[in-house]
C-alpha positions in Angstrom: -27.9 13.9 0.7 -25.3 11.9 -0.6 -25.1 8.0 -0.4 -22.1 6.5 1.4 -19.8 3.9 -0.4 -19.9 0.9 1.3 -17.1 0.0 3.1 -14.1 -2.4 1.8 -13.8 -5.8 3.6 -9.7 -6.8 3.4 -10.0 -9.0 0.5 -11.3 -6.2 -1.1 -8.2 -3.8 -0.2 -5.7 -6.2 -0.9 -7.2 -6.8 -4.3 -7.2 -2.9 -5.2 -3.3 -2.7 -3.3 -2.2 -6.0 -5.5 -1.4 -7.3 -1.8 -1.6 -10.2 0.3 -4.5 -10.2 3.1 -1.8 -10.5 4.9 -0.3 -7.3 3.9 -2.9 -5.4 4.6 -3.9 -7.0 8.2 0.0 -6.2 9.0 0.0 -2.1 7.7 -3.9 -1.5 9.4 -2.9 -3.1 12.8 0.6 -1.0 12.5 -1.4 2.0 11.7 0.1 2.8 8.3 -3.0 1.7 6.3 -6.5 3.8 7.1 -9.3 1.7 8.8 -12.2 1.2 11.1 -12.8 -2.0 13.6 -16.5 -2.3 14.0 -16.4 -5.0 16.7 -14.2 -7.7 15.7 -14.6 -6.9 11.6 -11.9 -4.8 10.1 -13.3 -2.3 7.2 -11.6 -0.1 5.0 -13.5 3.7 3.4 -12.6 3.0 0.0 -12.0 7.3 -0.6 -9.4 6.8 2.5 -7.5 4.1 0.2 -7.5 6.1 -2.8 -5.4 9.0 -0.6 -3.7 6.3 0.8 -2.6 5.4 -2.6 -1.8 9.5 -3.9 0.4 9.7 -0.9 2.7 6.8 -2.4 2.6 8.8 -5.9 6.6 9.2 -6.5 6.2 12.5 -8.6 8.7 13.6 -11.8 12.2 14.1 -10.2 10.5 12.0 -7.1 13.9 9.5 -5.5 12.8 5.7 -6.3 14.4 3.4 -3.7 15.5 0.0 -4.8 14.0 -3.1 -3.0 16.4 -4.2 0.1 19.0 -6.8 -0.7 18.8 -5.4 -4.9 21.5 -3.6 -6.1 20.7 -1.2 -9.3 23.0 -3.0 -12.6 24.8 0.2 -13.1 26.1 1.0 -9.3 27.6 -2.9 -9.6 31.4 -2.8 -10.9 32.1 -5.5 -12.9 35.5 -6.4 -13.4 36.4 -8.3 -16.3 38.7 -11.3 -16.6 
């Protein structure tokens, strides 16, 4: 038999995400971040995090967005005076 993990509080999701707490409350209530509410307590299985974080892997050749509001240096045109 094999001995379950124990499970992740927030603190320790955001800390493995290099998030805000408040990040991760946000993405688990919006069900785009795995977890389990027993009662009131929200907990996170630490091997459903790790596949959380492989499905964000941005493979060779893989498009990179840029953040909103950012503009890559190269797509600017810069007129000189």
């Amino acid at each position: 038999m094999t001995a379950l993990e124990p499970l992740w509080k927030v603190a320790d999701v955001a800390r493995c995400l290099a998030m805000s707490p408040s990040w991760v409350y946000k993405e688990a209530e919006a069900g785009r971040l795995p977890c389990l509410w027993i009662g009131a307590a929200l907990r996170f299985k630490p091997e459903e995090i790790r596949r959380y974080l492989e499905g964000l892997r941005v493979g060779r050749g893989g498009a990179v967005f840029p953040l909103r509001g950012r503009v890559a240096s190269s797509a600017v045109d810069r007129k000189e005076g």
